[in-house]
Legacy VTK file of the C-alpha trace (Angstrom):
# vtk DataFile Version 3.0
C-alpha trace
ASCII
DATASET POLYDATA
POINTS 189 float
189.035 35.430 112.261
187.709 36.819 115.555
184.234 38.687 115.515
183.551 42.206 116.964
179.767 41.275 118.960
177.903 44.047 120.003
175.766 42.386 122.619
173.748 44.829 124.474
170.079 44.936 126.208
167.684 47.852 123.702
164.864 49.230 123.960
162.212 48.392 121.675
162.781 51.894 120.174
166.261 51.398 120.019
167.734 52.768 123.258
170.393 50.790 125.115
170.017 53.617 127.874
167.528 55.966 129.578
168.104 59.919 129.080
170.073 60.367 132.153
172.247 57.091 131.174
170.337 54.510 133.450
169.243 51.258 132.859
166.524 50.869 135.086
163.641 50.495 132.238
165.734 47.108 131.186
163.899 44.184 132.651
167.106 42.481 135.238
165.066 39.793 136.587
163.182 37.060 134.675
163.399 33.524 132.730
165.718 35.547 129.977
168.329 36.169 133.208
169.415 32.202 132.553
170.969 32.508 129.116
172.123 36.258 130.117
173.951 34.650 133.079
174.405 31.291 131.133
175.480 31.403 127.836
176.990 35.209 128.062
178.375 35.004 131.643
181.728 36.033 129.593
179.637 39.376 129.223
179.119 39.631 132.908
181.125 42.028 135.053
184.047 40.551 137.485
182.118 41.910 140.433
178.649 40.789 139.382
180.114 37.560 138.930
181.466 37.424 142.369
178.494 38.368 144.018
176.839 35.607 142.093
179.718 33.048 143.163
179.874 31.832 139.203
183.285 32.251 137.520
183.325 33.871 133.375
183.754 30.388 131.346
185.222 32.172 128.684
183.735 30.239 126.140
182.280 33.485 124.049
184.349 36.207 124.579
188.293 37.078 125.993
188.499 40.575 125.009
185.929 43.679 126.229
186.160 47.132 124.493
183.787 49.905 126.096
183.661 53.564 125.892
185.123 55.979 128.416
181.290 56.809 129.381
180.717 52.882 130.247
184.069 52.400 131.570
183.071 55.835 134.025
180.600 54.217 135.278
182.867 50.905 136.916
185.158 53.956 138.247
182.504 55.840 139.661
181.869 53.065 142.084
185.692 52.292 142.699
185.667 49.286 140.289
188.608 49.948 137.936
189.105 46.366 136.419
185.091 45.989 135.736
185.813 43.129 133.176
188.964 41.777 134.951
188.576 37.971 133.811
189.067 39.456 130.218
191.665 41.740 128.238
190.078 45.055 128.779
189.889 47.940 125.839
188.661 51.553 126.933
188.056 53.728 123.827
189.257 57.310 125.588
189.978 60.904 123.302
191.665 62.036 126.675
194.735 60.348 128.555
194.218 58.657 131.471
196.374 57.496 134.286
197.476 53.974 133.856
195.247 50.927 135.200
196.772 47.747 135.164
195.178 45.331 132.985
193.264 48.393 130.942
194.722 49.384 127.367
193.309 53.245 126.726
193.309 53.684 122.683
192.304 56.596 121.136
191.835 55.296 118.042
188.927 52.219 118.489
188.889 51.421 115.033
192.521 50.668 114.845
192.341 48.580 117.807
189.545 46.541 116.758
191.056 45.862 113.420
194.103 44.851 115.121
192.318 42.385 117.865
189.852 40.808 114.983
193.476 39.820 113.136
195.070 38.236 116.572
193.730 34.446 117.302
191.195 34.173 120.139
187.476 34.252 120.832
184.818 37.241 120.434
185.687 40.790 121.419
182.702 42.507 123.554
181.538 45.360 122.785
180.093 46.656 125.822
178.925 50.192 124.516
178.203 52.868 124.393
176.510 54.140 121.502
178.840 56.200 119.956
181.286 53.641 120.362
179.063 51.208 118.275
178.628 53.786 116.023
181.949 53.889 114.860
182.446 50.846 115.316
179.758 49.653 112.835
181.529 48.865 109.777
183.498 46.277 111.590
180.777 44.546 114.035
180.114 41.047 112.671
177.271 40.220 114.816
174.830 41.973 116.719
173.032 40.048 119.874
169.866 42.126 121.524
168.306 41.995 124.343
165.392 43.609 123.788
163.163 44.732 126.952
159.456 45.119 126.510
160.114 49.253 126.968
159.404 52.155 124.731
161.748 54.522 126.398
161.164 57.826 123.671
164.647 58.954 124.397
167.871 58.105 125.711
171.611 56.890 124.466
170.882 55.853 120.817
172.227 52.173 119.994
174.806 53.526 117.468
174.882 56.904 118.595
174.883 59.406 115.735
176.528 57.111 113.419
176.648 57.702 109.826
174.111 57.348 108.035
175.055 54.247 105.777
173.088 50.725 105.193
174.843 48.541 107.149
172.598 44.865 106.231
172.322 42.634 109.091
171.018 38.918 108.751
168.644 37.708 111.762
169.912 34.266 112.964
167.796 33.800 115.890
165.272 34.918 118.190
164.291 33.442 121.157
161.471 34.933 123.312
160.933 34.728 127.277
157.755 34.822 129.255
159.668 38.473 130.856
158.777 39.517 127.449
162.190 40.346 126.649
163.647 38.760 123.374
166.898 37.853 122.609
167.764 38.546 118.680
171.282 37.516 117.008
172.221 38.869 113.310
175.244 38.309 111.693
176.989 40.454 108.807
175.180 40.240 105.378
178.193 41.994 103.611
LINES 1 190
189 0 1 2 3 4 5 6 7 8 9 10 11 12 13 14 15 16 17 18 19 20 21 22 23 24 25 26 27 28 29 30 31 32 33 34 35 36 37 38 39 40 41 42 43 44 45 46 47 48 49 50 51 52 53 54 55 56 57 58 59 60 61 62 63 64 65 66 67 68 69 70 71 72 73 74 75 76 77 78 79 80 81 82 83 84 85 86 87 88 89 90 91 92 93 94 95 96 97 98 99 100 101 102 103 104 105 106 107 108 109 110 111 112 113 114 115 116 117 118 119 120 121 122 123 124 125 126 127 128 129 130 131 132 133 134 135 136 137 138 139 140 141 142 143 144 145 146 147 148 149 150 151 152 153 154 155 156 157 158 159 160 161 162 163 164 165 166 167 168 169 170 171 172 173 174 175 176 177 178 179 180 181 182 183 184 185 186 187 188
């Protein structure tokens, strides 16, 4: 069965974005920028990729599911297929004019439970936090990238999720001179 992976860089507070939304605290530059550009090039988006002339191996993920904040973001800059070398999910309450490649849902849940039942490799979940919030019960493995910041505020990782224990095993850590650290946990339940 496929896994729902919420990979996302954190704060060491547990903020995956500054107050205003940015991501400027979040160290982009360093020894950690190999495996980020390496092993989860997949996670990369289209455009980034191009301007790094590397291709997504697809080896990790096929599938992408953001929220409409996230997804606002690519739009904001004229980028509407921001993860065009895989099948693109935008969890929306509102409708939306088609995009061609994009699948709107309104209900994320349903979705995910439908893509984790298909054949294929890891769906993305690119954020935001109240997407991974709702989201929790069916993530199966979370991989951090956690920056050497204490931001005090900003876009909670899960948002105002429920409060529920939700018990994670950690797998792996793997620490850069950057100071950033890259922790994987898998589903204890």
């Amino acid at each position: 069965m496929r896994e729902l992976i919420y990979y996302v860089a954190v704060s060491v507070d547990g903020f995956i974005a500054e107050p205003d939304g940015g991501y400027g605290a979040f160290l982009a530059e360093g020894d950690h920028m190999d495996v980020v550009l390496g092993e989860f090039a997949d996670a990369v988006p289209a455009h980034g990729l191009t301007a790094l002339g590397k291709q997504a191996p697809r080896t990790r993920f096929d599938t992408v599911i953001q929220g409409w904040r996230s997804y606002e973001l690519a739009l904001a800059v004229g980028i509407e297929r921001p993860y065009a070398h895989l099948r693109e999910y935008v969890a929306t309450r509102s409708s939306h004019p088609p995009v061609d490649g994009v699948t709107f849902t309104a209900d994320a849940l349903a979705t995910v439970r439908e893509l984790k039942g298909q054949d294929g490799l890891g769906i993305y979940l690119c954020g935001g936090g109240e997407l991974a919030g709702s989201l929790l019960p069916e993530i199966d493995r979370l991989i951090l990238k956690r920056s050497p910041v204490v931001l005090g505020a900003g876009i909670p990782m899960f948002g105002a999720a429920e409060p529920a224990p939700h018990a994670f095993h950690l797998i792996d850590v793997r620490r850069f001179e950057s100071g950033v650290l890259i922790e994987e946990y898998e589903r204890a339940d």
